[in-house]
C-alpha positions as CSV (number, residue, x, y, z in Angstrom):
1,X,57.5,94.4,167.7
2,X,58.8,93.5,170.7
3,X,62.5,94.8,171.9
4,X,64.5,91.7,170.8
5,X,68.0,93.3,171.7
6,X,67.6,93.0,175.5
7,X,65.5,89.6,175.4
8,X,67.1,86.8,177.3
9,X,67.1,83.0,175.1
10,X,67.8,79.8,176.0
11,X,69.5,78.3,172.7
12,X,67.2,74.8,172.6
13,X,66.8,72.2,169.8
14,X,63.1,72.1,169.4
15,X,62.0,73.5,166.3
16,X,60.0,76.5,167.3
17,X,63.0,77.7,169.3
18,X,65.1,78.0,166.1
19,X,62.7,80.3,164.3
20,X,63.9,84.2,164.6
21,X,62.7,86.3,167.3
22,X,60.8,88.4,164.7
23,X,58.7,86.0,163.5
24,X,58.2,84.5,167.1
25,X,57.2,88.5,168.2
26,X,54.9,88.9,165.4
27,X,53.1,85.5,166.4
28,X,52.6,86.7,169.6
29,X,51.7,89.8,168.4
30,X,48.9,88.1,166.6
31,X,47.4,86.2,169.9
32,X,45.3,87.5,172.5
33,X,47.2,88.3,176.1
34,X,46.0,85.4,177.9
35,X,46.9,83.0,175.2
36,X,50.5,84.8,174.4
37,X,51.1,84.2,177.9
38,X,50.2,80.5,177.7
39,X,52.5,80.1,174.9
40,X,56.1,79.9,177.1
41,X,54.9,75.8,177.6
42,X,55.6,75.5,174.2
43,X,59.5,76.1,174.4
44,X,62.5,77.2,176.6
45,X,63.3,80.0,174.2
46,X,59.6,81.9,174.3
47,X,59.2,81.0,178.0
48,X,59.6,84.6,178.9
49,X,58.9,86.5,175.4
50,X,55.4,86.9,175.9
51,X,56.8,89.5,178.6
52,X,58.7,92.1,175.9
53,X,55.6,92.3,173.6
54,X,55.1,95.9,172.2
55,X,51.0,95.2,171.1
56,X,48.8,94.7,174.3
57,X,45.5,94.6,172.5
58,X,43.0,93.5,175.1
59,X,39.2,92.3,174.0
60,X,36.9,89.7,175.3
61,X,35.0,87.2,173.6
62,X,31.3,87.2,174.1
63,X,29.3,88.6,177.6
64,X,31.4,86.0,179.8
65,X,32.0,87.7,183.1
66,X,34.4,85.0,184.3
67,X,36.4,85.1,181.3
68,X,36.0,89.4,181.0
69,X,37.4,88.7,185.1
70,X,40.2,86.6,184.1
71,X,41.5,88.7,181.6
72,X,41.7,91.9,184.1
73,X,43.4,89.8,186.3
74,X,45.8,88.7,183.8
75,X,45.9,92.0,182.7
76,X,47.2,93.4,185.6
77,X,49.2,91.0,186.1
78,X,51.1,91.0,183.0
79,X,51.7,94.7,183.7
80,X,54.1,94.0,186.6
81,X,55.8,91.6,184.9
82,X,56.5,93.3,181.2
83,X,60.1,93.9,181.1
84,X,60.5,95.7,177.6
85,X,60.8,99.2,178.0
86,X,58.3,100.8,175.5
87,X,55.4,99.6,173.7
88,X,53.8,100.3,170.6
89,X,50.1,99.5,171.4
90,X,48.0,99.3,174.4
91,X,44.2,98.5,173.8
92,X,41.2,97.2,176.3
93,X,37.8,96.7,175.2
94,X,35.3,95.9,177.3
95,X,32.5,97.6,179.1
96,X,33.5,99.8,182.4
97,X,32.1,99.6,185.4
98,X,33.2,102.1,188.5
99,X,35.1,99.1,190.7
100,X,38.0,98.8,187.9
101,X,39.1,102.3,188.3
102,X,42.3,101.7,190.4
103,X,43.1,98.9,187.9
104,X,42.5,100.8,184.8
105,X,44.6,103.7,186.2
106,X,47.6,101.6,186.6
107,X,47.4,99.9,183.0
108,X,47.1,103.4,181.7
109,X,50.5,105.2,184.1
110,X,51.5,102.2,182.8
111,X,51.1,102.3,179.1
112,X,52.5,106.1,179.2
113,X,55.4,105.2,181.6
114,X,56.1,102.8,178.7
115,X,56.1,105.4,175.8
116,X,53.2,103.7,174.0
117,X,52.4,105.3,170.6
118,X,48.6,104.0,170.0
119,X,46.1,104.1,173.3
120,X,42.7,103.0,172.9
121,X,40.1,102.6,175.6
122,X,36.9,101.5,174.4
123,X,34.8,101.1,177.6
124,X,31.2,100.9,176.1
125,X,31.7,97.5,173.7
126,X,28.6,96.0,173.5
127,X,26.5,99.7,173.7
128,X,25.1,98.7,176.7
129,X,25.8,102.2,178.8
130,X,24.7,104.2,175.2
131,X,20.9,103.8,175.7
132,X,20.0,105.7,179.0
133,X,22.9,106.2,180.9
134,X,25.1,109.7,179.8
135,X,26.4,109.7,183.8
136,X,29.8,111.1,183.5
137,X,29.8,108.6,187.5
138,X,29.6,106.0,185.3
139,X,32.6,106.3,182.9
140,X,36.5,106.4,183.1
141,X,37.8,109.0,184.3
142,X,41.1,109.6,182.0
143,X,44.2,110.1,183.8
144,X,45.4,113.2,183.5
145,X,49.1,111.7,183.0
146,X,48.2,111.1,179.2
147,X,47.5,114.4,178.9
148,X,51.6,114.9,179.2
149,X,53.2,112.2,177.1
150,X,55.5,113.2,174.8
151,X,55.3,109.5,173.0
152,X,51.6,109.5,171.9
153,X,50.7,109.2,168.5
154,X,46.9,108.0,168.5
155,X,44.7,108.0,171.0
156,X,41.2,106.8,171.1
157,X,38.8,106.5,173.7
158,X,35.2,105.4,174.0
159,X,32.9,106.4,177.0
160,X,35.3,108.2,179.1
161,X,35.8,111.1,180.9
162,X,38.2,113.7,180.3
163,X,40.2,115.9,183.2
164,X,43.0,118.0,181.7
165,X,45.9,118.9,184.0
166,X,47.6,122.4,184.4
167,X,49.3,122.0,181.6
168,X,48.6,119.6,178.4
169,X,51.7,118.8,176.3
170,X,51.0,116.2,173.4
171,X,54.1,117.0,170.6
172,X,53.7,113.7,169.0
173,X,49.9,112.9,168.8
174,X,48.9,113.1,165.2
175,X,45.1,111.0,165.8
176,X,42.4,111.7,167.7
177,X,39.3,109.4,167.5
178,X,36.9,110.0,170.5
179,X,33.4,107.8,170.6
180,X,30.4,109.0,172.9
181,X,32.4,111.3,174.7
182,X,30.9,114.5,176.8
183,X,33.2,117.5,176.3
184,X,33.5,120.2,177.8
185,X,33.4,123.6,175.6
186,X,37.0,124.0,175.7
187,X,37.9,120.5,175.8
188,X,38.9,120.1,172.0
189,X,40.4,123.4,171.7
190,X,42.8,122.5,174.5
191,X,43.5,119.2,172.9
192,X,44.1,120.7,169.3
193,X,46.1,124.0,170.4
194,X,48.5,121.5,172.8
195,X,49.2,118.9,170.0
196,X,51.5,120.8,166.6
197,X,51.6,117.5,164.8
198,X,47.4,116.7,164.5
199,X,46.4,115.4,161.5
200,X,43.1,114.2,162.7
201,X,40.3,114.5,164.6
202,X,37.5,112.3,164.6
203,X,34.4,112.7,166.6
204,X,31.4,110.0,166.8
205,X,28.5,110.9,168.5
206,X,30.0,113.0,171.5
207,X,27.6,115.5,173.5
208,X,24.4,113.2,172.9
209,X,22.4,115.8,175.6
210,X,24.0,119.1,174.6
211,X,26.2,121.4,172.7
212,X,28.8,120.4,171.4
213,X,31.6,122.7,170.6
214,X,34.5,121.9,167.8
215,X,36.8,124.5,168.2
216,X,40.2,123.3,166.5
217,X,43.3,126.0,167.7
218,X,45.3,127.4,164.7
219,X,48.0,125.0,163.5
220,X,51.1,124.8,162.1
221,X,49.7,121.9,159.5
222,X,46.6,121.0,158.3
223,X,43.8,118.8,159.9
224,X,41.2,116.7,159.3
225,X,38.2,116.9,161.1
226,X,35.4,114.0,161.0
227,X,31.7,114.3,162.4
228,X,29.7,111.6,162.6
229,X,26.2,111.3,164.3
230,X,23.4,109.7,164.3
231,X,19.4,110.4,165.5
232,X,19.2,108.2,168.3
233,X,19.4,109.7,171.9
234,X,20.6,112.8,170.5
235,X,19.2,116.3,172.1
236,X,17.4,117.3,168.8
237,X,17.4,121.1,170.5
238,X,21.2,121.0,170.7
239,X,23.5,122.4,168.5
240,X,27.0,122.4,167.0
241,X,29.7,125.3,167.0
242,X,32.6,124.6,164.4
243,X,35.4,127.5,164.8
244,X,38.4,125.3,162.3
245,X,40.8,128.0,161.2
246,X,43.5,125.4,159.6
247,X,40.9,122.8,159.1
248,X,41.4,121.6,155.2
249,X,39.2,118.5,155.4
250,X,35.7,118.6,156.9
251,X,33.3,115.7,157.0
252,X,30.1,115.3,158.3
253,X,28.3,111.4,158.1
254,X,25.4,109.7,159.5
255,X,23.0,112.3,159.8
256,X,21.7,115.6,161.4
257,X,19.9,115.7,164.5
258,X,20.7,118.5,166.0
259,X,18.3,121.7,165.1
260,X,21.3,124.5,164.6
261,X,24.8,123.9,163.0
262,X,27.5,127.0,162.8
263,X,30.7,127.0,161.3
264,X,32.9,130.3,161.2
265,X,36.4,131.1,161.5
266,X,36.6,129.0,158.1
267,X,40.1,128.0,156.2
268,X,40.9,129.8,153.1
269,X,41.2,126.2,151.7
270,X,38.3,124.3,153.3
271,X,37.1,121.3,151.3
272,X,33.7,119.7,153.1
273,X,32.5,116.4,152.4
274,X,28.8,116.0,153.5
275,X,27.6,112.4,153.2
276,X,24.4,111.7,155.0
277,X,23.2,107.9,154.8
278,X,21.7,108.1,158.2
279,X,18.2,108.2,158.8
280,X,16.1,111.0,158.6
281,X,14.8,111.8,162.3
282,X,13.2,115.4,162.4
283,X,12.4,115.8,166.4
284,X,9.1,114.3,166.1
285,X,9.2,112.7,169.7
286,X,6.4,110.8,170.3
287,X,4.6,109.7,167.4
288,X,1.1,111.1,167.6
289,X,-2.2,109.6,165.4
290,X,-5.2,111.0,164.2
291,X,-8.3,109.2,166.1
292,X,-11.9,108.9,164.8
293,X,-14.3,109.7,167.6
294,X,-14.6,105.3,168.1
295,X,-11.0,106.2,169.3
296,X,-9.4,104.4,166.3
297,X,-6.2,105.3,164.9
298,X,-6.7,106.9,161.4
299,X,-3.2,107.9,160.0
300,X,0.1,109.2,161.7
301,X,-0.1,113.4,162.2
302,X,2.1,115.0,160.5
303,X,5.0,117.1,162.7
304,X,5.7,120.0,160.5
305,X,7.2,122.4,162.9
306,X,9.8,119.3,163.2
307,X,10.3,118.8,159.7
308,X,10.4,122.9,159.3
309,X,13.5,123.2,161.9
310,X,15.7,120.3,160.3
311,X,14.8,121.5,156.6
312,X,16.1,125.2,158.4
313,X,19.2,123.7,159.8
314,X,20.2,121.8,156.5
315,X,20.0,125.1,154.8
316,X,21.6,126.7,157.4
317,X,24.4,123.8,157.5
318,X,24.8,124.4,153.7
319,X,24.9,128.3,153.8
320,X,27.6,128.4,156.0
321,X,29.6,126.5,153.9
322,X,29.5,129.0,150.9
323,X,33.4,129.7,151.1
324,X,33.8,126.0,150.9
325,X,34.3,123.8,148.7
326,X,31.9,121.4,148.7
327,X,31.6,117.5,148.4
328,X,27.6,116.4,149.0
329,X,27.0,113.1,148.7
330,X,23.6,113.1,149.9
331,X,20.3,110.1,151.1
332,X,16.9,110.7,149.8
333,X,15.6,112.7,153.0
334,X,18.4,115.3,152.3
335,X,17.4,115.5,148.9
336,X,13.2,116.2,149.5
337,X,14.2,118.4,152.5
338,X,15.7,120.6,150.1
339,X,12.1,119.6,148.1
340,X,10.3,121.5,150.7
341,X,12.8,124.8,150.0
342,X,12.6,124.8,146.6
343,X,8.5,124.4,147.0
344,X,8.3,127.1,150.0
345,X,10.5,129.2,147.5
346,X,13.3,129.7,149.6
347,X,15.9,131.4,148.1
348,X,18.7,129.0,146.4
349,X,22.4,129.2,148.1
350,X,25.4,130.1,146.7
351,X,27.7,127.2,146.9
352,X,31.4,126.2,145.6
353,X,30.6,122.9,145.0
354,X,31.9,121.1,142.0
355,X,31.2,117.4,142.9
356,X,27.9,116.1,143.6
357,X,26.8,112.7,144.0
358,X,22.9,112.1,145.1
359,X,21.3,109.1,145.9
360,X,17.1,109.1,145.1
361,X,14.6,107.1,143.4
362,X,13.9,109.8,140.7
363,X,10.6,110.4,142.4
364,X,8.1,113.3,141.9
365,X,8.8,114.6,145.3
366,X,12.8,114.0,144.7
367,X,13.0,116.7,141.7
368,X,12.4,119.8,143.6
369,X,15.5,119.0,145.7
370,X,18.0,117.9,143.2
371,X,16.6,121.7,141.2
372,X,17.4,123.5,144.2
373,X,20.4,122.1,144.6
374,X,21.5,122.6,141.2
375,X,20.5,125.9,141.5
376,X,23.1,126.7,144.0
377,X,25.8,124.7,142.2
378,X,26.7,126.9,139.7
379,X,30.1,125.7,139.7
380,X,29.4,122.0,139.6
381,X,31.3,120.5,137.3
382,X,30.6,116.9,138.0
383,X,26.7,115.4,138.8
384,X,26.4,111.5,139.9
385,X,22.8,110.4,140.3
386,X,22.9,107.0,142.1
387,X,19.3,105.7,141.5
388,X,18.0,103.0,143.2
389,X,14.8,101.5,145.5
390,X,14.8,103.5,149.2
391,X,12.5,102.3,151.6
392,X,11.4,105.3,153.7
393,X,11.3,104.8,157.4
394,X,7.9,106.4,158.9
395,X,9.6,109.5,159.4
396,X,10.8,110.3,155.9
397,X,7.6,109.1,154.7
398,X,6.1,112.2,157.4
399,X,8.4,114.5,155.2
400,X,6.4,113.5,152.0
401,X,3.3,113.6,153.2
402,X,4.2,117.6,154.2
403,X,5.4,118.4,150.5
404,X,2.2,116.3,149.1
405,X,0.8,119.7,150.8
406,X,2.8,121.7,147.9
407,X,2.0,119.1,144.9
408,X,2.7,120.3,141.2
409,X,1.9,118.9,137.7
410,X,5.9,117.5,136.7
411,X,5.9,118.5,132.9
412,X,5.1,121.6,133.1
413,X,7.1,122.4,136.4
414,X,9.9,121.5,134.6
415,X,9.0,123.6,131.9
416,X,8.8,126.5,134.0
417,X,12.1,125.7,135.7
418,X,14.4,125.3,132.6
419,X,14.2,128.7,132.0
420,X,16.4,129.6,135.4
421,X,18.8,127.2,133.9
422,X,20.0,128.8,130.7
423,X,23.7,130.0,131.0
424,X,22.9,128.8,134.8
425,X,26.3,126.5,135.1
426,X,30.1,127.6,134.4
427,X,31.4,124.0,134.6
428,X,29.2,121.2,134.2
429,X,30.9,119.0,131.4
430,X,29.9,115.3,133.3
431,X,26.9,113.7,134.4
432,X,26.7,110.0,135.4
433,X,23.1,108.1,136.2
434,X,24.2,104.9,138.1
435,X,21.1,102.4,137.9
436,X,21.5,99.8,140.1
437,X,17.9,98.5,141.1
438,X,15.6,98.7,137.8
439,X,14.9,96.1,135.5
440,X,16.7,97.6,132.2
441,X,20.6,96.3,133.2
442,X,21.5,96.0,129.3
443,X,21.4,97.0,126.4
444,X,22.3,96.2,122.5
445,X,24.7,98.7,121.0
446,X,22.6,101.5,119.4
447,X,19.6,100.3,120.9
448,X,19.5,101.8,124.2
449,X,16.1,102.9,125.8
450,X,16.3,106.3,128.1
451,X,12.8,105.4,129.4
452,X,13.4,102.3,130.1
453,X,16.6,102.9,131.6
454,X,15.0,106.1,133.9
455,X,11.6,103.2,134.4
456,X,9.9,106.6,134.9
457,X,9.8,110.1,133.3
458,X,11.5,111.9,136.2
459,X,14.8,111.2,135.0
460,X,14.4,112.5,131.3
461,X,12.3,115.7,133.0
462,X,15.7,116.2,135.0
463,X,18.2,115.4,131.8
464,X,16.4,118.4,129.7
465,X,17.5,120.8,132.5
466,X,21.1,119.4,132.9
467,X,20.7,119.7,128.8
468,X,21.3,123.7,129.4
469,X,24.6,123.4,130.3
470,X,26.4,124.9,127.5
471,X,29.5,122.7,128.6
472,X,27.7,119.4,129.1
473,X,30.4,116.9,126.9
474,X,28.4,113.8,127.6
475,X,26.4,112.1,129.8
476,X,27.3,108.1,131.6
477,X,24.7,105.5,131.9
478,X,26.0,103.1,133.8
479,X,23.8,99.8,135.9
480,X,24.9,96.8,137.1
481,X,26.1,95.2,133.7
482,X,26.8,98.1,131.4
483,X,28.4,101.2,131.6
484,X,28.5,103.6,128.0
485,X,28.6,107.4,128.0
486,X,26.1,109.5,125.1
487,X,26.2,112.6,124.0
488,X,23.1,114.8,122.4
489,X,23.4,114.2,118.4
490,X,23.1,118.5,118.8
491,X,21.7,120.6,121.1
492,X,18.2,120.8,119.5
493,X,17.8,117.1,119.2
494,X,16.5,114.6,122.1
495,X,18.8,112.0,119.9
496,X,21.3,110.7,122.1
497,X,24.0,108.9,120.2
498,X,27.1,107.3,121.7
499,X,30.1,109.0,123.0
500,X,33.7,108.8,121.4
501,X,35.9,110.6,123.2
């Protein structure tokens, strides 16, 4: 809100000028700069107001350049005439190019001179530099002045450069959100070990065309690091280092294109939450077809050596989170990538995860996955199958056509399997089958159909080995319109009978 104490009024009998100054700040607060500016027309008393706003939030409407000009102008020109003496906000959004440096420079000495609290650049608005263009010659160039401000309490930035000064300094800054930034190795370690008060750190798809390096300094406090990436543009021969000694929270989202992930120096207390609803992309690069000697395309070749590296480097991923306890909330690729472990009988992991939540269709090529996964859960104590109808893009559809190459009989894989499961979990007392998509969405009381409800045998296979769980109190079918929770009439019945708590 703006600093009301020092603001001069002129005491006026139109109505507007007799509303308080808080509510006239927080309209003002509400408008875009140009139009806040405009508003001193309207009376004597908010002629000047517009000039001790604390929220500067900068965005323009559409691809106008002449309106994107005007607003830079403006811009700039409110800057030298703002009279308060700290703000609480300072945003721009827009895309960068190189001829606005001096001008961004001055709104940034600016906002620091002014003790802002939140700074966001986002220079990269309508994606347009994200496709081709990773020239650092093309971004902002951070001044190294924020780098020292004592008032900072979030920061984000999108496309820009950073440039650390001899000495960084950040005692207030408890968020850091940085979008399609190229760091440096140390860059995030001298952010974190300069900055007592971080709470978290959030990274969207920095170091698209190499390593990227997480290394969070010891901390007085805890911290909360966030990963998200997705396939496109990203080196898929690239890796990630995590070093988070006082990390407590650790999420990863979107998906995993790079081919190595390594996390050590782990908190005692690390809780990961792994929730990949990106698409599966599995360094195929250009997709190749089979030709018949006409020159006709027959059927898409299959990249295995792709698919074998990302299957290794979700394992991998996994395994080095074996200290941790785990949150996976994983998409269908992650589940048959796992598949083609359990059918290459890779040995299963050894996991502290106690909540699972897995989205699939209940497929043939699905089971495999959610068994090897269950085999490394032996502390699960929660299960959520989300079940519902996935299209596959081409490249998850590659992935099944490589574990057709392992294919099985169901019933009596299953068979085989169950036996690894007696006395196999410590914990499991819930499981939850969320049908959203099928065609059974109710049900009459005592009349409720598990095979119509699972619209396949897949599901029931799967409930028999969850069955060995010697803990297992009851088991929640829930779709669209119905939710009720069963329980086996005894454990060497397939009578399911309702649930009473």
């Amino acid at each position: 809100m703006a600093d009301t104490e020092t603001i001069p009024g002129e005491h006026s009998d139109d109505f507007i000028s007799r509303l308080s100054h808080e509510l006239l700040c927080s309209i003002l607060e509400r408008l875009p700069l140009d139009e806040a500016a405009r508003t001193g027309v309207l009376s004597q008393r908010w002629k000047d107001l517009w000039k001790y706003t604390a929220f500067i939030d900068v965005k323009p409407l559409g691809d106008d350049s002449s309106r994107l000009h005007r607003l830079i102008s403006g811009l700039s020109q409110f800057v030298r005439l703002h009279q308060s003496e700290r703000i609480d906000l300072f945003s721009v959004k827009f895309t960068y190019n190189p001829d606005m440096h001096s001008q961004v420079d001055s709104w940034v000495l600016f906002a620091i001179n002014k003790h802002v609290r939140e700074l966001h650049l986002d220079f990269d608005v309508g994606d347009d530099n994200v496709a081709g263009d990773t020239d650092d010659g093309t971004r902002y160039e951070l001044h190294p002045f924020v780098f020292t401000s004592g008032s900072l309490v979030h920061l984000g930035l999108k496309f820009c450069t950073l440039k650390f000064p001899s000495s960084v300094r950040l005692s207030s800054l408890k968020v850091v959100t940085l979008h399609r930034i190229e760091l440096a190795d140390d860059a995030l370690e001298m952010i974190t070990s300069n900055s007592p008060l971080l709470q978290q750190l959030s990274l969207l798809e920095c170091n698209r065309t190499r390593d990227l390096f997480i290394h969070v300094a010891p901390n007085r406090g805890s911290c909360t690091v966030m990963i998200e990436e997705n396939s496109y543009d990203v080196n898929p021969s690239s890796r990630m280092d995590i070093r988070a000694p006082d990390v407590e929270d650790l999420f990863f989202l979107g998906s995993l294109p790079r081919f190595k992930y390594r996390i050590t120096d782990k908190s005692a207390c690390l809780h990961v939450n792994i929730i990949l609803h990106g698409k599966f992309v599995e360094f195929l690069g250009e997709e190749e077809h089979d030709q018949d000697q006409d020159g006709n395309q027959l059927g898409v070749v299959v990249n295995e050596l792709g698919i074998q590296r990302h299957e290794e480097a979700f394992r991998e991923l996994l395994a080095n989170l074996q200290d941790a306890v785990v949150v996976l909330r994983a998409y269908e690729w992650c589940i048959r990538l796992l598949s083609l472990s359990q059918m290459q009988d890779s040995e299963p992991l050894s996991m502290n995860c106690t909540y699972i939540e897995l989205s699939t269709c209940l497929q043939k090529w699905d089971l495999p996955g959610i068994i090897f996964i269950l085999k490394s859960c032996r502390k699960l104590e929660k299960l959520v199958i989300l079940t519902a109808n996935i299209d596959e893009t081409m490249e998850a559809s590659q992935l099944t056509m490589m574990l057709m190459q392992h294919d099985y009989e169901e019933s009596s894989y299953i068979t085989s399997q169950i036996q690894c499961f007696e006395g196999h979990f410590e914990s499991l007392r819930t499981v939850e089958f969320k049908n959203t998509a099928g065609d059974y969405q109710s049900w009459e009381h005592g009349c409720f159909d598990l095979h119509g409800f699972f619209s396949g045998s897949q599901g029931v296979y799967l409930l028999n080995l969850l069955n060995k769980s010697s803990k297992l109190e009851y088991v929640v079918f829930a779709t669209n319109n119905q939710k009720q929770a069963f329980r086996l009439k005894n454990k060497e019945s397939d009578c399911w009978v309702p649930y009473e708590p």
